[in-house]
Backbone as XML, in Angstrom:
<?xml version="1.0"?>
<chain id="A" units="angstrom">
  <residue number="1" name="UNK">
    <atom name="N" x="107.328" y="-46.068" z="13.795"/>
    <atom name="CA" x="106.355" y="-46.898" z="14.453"/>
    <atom name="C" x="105.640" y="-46.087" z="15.533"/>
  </residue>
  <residue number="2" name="UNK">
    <atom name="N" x="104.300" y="-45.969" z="15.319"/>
    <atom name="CA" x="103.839" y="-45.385" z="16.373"/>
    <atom name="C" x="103.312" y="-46.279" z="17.871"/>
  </residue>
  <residue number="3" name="UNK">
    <atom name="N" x="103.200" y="-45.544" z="18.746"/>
    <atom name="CA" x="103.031" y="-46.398" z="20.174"/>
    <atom name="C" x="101.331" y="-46.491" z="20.129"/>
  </residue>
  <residue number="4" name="UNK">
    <atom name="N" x="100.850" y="-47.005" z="20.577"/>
    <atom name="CA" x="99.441" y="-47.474" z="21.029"/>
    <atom name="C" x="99.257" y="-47.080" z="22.421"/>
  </residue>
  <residue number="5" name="UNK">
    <atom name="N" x="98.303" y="-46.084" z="22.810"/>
    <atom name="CA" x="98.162" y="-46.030" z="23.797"/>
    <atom name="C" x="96.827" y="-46.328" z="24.238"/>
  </residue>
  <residue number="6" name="UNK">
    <atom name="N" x="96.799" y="-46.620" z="25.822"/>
    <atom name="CA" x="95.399" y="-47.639" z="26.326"/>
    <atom name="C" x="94.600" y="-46.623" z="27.245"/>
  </residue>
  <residue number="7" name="UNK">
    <atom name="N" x="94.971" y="-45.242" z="27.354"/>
    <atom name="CA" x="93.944" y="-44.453" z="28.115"/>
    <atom name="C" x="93.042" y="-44.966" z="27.996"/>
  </residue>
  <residue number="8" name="UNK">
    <atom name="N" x="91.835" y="-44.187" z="26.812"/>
    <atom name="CA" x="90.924" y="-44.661" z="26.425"/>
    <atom name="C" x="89.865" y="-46.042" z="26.851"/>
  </residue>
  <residue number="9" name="UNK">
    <atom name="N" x="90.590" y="-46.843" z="26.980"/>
    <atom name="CA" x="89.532" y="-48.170" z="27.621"/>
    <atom name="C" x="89.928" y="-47.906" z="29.328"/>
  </residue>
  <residue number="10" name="UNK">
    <atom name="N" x="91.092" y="-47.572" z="30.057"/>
    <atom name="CA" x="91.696" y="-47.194" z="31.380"/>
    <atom name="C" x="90.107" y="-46.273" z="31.609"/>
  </residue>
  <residue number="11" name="UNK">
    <atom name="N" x="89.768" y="-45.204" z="30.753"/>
    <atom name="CA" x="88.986" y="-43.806" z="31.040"/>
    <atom name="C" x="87.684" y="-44.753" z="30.656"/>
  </residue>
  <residue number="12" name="UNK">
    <atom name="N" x="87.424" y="-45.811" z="29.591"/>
    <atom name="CA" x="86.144" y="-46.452" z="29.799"/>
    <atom name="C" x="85.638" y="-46.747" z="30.981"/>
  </residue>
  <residue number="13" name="UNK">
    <atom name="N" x="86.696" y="-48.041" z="31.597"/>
    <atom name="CA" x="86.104" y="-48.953" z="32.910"/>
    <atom name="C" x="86.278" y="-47.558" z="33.921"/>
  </residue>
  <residue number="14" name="UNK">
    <atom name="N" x="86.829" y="-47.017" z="33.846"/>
    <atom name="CA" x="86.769" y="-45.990" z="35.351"/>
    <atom name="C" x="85.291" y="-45.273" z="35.562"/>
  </residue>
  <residue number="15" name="UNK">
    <atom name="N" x="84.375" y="-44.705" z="33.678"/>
    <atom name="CA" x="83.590" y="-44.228" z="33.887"/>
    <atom name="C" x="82.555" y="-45.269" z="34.319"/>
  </residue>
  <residue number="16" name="UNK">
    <atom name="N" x="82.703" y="-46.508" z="33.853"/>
    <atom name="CA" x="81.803" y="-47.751" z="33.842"/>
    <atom name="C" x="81.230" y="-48.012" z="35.354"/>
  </residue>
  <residue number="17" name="UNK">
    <atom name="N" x="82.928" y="-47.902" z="36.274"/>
    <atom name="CA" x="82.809" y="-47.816" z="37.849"/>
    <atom name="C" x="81.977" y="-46.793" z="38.659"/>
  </residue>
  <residue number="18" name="UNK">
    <atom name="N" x="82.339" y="-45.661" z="37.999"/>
    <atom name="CA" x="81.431" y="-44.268" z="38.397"/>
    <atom name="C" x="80.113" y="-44.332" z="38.572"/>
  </residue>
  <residue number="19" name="UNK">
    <atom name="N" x="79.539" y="-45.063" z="37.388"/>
    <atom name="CA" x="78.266" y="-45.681" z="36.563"/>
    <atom name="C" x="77.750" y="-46.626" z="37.620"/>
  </residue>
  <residue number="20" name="UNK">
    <atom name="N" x="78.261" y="-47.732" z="38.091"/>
    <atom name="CA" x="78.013" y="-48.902" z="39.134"/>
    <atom name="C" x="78.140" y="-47.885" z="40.451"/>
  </residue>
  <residue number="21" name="UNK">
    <atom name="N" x="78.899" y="-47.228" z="40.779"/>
    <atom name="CA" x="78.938" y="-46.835" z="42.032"/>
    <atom name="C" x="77.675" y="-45.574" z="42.530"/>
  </residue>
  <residue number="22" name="UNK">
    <atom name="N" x="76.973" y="-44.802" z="41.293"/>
    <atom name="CA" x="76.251" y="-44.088" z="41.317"/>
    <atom name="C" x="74.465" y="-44.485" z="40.717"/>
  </residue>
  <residue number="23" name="UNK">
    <atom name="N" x="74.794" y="-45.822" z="40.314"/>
    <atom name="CA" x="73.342" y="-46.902" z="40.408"/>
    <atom name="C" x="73.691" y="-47.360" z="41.911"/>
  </residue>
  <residue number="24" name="UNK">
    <atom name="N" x="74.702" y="-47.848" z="42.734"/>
    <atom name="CA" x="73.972" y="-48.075" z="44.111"/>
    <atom name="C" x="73.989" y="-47.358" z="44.816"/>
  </residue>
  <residue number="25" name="UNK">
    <atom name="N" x="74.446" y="-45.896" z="44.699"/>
    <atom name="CA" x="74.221" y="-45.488" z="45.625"/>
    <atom name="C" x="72.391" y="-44.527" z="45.609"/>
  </residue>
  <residue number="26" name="UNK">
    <atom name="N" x="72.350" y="-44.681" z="43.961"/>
    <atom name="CA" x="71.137" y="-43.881" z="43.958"/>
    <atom name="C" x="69.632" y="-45.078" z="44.754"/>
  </residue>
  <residue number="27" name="UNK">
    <atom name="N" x="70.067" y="-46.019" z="44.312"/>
    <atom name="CA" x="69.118" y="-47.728" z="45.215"/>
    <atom name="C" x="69.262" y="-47.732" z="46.578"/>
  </residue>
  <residue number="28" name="UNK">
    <atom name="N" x="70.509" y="-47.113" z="47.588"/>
    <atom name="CA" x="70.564" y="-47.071" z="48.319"/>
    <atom name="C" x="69.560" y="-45.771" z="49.493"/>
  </residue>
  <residue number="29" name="UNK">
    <atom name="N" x="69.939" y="-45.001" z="48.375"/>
    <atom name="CA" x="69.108" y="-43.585" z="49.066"/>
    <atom name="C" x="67.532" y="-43.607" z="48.854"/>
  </residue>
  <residue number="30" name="UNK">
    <atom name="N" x="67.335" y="-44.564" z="47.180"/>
    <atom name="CA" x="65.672" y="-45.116" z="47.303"/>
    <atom name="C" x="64.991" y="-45.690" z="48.456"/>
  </residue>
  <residue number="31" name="UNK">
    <atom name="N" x="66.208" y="-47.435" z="49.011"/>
    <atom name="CA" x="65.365" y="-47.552" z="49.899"/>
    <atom name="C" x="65.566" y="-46.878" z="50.984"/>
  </residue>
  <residue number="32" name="UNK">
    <atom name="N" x="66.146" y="-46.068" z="51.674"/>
    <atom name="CA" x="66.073" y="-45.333" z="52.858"/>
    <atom name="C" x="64.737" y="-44.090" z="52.425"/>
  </residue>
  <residue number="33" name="UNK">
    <atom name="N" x="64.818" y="-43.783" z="51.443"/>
    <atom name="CA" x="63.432" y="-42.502" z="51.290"/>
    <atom name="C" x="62.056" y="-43.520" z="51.340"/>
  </residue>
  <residue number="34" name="UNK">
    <atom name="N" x="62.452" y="-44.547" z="50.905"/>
    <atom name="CA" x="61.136" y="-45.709" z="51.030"/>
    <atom name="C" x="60.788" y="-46.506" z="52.273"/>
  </residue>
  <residue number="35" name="UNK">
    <atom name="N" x="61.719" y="-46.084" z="52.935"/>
    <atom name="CA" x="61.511" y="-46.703" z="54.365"/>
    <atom name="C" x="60.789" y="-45.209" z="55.006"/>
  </residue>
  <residue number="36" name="UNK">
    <atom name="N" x="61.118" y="-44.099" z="55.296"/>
    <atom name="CA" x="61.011" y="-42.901" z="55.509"/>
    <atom name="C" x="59.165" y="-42.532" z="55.525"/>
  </residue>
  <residue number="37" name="UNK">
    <atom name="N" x="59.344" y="-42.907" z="53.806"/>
    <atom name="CA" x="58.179" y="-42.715" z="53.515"/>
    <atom name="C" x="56.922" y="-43.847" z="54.618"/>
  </residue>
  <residue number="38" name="UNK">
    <atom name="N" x="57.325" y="-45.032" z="54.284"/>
    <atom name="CA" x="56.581" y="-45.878" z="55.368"/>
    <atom name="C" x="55.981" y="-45.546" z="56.660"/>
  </residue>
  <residue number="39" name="UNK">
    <atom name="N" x="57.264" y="-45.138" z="57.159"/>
    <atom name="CA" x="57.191" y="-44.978" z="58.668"/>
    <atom name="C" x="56.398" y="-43.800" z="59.080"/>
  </residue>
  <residue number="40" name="UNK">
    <atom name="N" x="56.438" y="-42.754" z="57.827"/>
    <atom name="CA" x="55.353" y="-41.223" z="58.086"/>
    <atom name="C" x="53.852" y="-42.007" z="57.718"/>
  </residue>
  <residue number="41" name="UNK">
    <atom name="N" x="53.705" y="-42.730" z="56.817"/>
    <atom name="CA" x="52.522" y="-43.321" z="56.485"/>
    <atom name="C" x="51.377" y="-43.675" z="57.935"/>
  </residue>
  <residue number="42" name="UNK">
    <atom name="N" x="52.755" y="-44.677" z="58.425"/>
    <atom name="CA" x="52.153" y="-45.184" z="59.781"/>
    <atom name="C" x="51.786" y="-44.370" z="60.637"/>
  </residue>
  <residue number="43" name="UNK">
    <atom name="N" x="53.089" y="-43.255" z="61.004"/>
    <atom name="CA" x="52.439" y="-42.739" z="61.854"/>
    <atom name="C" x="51.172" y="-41.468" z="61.489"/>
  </residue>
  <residue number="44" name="UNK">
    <atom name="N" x="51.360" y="-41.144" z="60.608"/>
    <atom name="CA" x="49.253" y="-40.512" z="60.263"/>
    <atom name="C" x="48.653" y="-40.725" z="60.376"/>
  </residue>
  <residue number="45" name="UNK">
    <atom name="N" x="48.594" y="-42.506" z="60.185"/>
    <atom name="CA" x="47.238" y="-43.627" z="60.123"/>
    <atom name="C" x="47.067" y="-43.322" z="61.655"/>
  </residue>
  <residue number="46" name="UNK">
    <atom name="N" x="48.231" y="-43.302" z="62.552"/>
    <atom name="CA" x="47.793" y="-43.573" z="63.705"/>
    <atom name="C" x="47.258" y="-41.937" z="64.082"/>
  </residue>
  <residue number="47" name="UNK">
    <atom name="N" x="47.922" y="-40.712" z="64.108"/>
    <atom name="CA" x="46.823" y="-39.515" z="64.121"/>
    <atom name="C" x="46.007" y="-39.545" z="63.492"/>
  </residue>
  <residue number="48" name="UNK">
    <atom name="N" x="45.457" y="-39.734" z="62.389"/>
    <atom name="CA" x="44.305" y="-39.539" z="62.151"/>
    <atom name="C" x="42.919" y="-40.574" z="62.659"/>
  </residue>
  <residue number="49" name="UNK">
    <atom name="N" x="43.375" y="-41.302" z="62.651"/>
    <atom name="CA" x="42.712" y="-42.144" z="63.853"/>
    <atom name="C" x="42.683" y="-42.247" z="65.635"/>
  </residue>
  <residue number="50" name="UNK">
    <atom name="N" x="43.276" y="-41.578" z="65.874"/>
    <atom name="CA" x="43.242" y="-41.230" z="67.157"/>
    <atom name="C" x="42.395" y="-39.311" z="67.210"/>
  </residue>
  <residue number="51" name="UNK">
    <atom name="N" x="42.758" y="-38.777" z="66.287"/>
    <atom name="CA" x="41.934" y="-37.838" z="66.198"/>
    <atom name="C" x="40.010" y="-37.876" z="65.349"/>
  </residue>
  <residue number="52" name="UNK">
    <atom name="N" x="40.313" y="-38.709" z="64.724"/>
    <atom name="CA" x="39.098" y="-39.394" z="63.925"/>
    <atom name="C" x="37.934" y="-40.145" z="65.252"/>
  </residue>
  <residue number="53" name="UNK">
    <atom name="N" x="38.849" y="-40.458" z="66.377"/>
    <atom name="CA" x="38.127" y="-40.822" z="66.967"/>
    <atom name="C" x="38.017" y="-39.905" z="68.421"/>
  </residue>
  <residue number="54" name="UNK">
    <atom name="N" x="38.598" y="-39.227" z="69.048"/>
    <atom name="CA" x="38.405" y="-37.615" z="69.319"/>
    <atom name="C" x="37.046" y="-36.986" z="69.127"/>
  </residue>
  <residue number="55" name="UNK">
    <atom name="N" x="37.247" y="-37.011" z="67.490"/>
    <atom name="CA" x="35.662" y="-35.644" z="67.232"/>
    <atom name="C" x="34.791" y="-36.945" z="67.128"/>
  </residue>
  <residue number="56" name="UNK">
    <atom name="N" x="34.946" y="-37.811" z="66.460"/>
    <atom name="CA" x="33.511" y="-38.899" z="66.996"/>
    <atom name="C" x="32.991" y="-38.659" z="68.304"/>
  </residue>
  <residue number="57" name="UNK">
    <atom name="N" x="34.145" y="-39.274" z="69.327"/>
    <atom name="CA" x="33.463" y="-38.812" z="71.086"/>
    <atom name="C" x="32.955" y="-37.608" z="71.458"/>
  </residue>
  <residue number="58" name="UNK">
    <atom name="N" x="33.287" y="-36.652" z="70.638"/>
    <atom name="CA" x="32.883" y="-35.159" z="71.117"/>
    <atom name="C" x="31.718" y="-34.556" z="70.759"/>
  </residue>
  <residue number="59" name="UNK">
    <atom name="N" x="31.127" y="-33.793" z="71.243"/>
    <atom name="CA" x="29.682" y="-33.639" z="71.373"/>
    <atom name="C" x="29.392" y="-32.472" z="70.312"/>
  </residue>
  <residue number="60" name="UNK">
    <atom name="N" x="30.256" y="-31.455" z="70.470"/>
    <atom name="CA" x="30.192" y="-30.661" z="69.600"/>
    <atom name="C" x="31.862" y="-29.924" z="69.213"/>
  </residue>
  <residue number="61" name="UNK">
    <atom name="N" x="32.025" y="-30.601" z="68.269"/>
    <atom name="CA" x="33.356" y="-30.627" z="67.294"/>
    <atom name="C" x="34.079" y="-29.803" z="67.076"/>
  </residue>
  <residue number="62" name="UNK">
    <atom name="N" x="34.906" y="-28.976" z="67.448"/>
    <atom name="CA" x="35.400" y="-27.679" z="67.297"/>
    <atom name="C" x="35.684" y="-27.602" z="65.607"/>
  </residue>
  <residue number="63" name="UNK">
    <atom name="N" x="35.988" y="-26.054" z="65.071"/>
    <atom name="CA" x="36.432" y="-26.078" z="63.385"/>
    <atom name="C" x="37.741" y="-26.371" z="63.655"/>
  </residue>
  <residue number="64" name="UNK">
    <atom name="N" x="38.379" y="-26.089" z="64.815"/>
    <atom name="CA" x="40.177" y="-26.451" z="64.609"/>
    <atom name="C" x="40.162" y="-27.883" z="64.706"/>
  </residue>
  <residue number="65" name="UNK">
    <atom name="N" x="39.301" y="-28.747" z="65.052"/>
    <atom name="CA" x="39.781" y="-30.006" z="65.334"/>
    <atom name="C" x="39.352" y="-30.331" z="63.965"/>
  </residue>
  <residue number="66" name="UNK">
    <atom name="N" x="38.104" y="-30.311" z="63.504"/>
    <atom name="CA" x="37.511" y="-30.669" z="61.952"/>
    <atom name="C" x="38.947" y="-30.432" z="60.998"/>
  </residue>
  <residue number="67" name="UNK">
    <atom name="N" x="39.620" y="-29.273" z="61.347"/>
    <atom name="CA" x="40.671" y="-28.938" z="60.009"/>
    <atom name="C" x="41.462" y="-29.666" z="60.200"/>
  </residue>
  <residue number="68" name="UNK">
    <atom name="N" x="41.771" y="-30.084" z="62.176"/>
    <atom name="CA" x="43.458" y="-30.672" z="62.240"/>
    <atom name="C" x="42.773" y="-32.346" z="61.322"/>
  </residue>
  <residue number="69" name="UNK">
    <atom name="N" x="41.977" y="-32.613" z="61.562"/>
    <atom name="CA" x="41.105" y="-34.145" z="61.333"/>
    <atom name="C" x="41.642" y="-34.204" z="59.385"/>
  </residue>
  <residue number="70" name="UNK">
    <atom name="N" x="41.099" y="-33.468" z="59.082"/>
    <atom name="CA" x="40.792" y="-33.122" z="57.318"/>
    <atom name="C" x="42.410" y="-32.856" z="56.898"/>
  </residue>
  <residue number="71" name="UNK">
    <atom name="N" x="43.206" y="-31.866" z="57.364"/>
    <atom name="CA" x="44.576" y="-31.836" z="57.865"/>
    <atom name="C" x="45.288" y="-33.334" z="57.187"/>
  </residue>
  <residue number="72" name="UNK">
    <atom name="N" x="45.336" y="-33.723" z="58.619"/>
    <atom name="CA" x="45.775" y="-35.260" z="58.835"/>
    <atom name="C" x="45.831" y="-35.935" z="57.563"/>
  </residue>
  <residue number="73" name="UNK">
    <atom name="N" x="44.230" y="-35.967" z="57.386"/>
    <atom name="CA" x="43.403" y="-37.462" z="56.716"/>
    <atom name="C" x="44.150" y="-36.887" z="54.850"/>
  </residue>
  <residue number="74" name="UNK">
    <atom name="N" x="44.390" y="-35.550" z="54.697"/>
    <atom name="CA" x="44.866" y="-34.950" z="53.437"/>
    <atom name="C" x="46.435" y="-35.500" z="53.331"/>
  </residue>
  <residue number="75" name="UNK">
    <atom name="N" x="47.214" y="-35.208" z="54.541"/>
    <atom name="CA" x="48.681" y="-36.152" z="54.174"/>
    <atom name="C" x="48.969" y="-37.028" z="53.970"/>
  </residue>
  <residue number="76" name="UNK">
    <atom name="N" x="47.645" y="-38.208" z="54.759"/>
    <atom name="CA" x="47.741" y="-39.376" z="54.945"/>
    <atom name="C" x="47.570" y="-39.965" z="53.710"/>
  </residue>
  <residue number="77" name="UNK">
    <atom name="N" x="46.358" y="-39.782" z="52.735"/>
    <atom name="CA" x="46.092" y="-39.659" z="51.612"/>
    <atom name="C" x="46.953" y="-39.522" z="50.282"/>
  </residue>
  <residue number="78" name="UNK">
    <atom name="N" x="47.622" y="-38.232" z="50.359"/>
    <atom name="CA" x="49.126" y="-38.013" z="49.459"/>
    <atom name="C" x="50.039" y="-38.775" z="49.657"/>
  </residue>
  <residue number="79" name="UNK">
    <atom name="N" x="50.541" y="-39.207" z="50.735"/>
    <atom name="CA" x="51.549" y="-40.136" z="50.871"/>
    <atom name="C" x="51.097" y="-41.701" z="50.394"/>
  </residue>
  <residue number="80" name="UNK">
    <atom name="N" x="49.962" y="-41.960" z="50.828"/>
    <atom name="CA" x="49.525" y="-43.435" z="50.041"/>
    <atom name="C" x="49.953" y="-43.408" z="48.557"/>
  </residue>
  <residue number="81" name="UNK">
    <atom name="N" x="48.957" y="-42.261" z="48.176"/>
    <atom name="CA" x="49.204" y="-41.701" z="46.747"/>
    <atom name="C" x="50.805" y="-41.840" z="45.829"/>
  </residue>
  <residue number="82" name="UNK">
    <atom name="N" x="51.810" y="-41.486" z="47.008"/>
    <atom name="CA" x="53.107" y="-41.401" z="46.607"/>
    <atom name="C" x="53.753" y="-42.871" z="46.548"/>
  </residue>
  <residue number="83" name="UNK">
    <atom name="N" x="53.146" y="-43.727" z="47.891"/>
    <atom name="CA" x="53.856" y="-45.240" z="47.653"/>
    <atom name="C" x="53.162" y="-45.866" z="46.884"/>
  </residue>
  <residue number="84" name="UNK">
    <atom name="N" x="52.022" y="-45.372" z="46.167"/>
    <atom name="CA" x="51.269" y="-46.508" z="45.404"/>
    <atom name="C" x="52.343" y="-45.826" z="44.082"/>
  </residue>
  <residue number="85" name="UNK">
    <atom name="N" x="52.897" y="-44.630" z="43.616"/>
    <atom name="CA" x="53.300" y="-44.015" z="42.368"/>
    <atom name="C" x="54.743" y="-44.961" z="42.481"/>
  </residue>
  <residue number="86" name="UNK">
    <atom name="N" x="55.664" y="-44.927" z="43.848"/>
    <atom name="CA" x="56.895" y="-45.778" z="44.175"/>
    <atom name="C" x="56.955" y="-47.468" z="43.917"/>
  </residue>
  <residue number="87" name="UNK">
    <atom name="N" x="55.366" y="-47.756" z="44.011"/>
    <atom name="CA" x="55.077" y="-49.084" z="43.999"/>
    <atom name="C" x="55.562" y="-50.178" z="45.151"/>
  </residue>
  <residue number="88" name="UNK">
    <atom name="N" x="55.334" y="-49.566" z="46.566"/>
    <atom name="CA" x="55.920" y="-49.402" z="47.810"/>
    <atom name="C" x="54.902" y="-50.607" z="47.953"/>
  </residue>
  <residue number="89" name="UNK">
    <atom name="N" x="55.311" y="-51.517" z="48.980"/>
    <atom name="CA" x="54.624" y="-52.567" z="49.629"/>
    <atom name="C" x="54.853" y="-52.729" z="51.094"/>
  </residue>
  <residue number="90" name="UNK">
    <atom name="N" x="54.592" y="-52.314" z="52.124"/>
    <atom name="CA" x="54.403" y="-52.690" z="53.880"/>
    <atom name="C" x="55.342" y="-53.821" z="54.128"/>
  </residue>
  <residue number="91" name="UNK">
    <atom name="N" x="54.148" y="-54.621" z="53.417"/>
    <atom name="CA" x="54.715" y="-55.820" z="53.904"/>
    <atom name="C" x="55.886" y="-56.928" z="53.194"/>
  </residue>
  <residue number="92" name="UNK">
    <atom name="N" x="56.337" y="-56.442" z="52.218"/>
    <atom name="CA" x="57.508" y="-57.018" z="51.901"/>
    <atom name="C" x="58.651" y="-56.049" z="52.016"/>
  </residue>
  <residue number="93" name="UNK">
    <atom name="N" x="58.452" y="-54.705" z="53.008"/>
    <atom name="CA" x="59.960" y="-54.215" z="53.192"/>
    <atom name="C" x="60.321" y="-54.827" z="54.839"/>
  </residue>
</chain>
């Protein structure tokens, strides 16, 4: 008579757990990079608008300020770019 042994389903649910424990933790590290991402969003909007409005007041515009301006307004841009690809929303996090 041979014995039956139950590794096999023991080594299923363990990988199954692995499986659950490495879907939340990968959801977990999403929303913290999605919060991350937010919070750099904001604060660009707010340099580039505080510098946007800088070379407006200024009479004659320096090229370093034009680049830091163009600079800015280029990250600010990519990162929208990135929460619109994440499908990121402001106002429902």
């Amino acid at each position: 008579m041979r014995m039956k042994l139950h590794y096999p389903r023991r080594w299923k649910e363990e990988e199954n757990y692995n499986k659950k424990v490495a879907r939340l933790r990968r959801k977990k590290i999403k929303k913290v990079m999605d919060q991350q991402l937010l919070s750099e969003i904001y604060y660009l909007k707010q340099d580039w608008m505080k510098l946007k409005k800088i070379i407006d007041h200024s009479i004659d515009p320096t090229e370093e300020g034009l680049r830091d301006l163009a600079l800015v307004q280029a990250k600010y841009f990519y990162l929208l770019r990135e929460a619109r690809h994440r499908k990121l929303n402001a106002l429902s996090k």
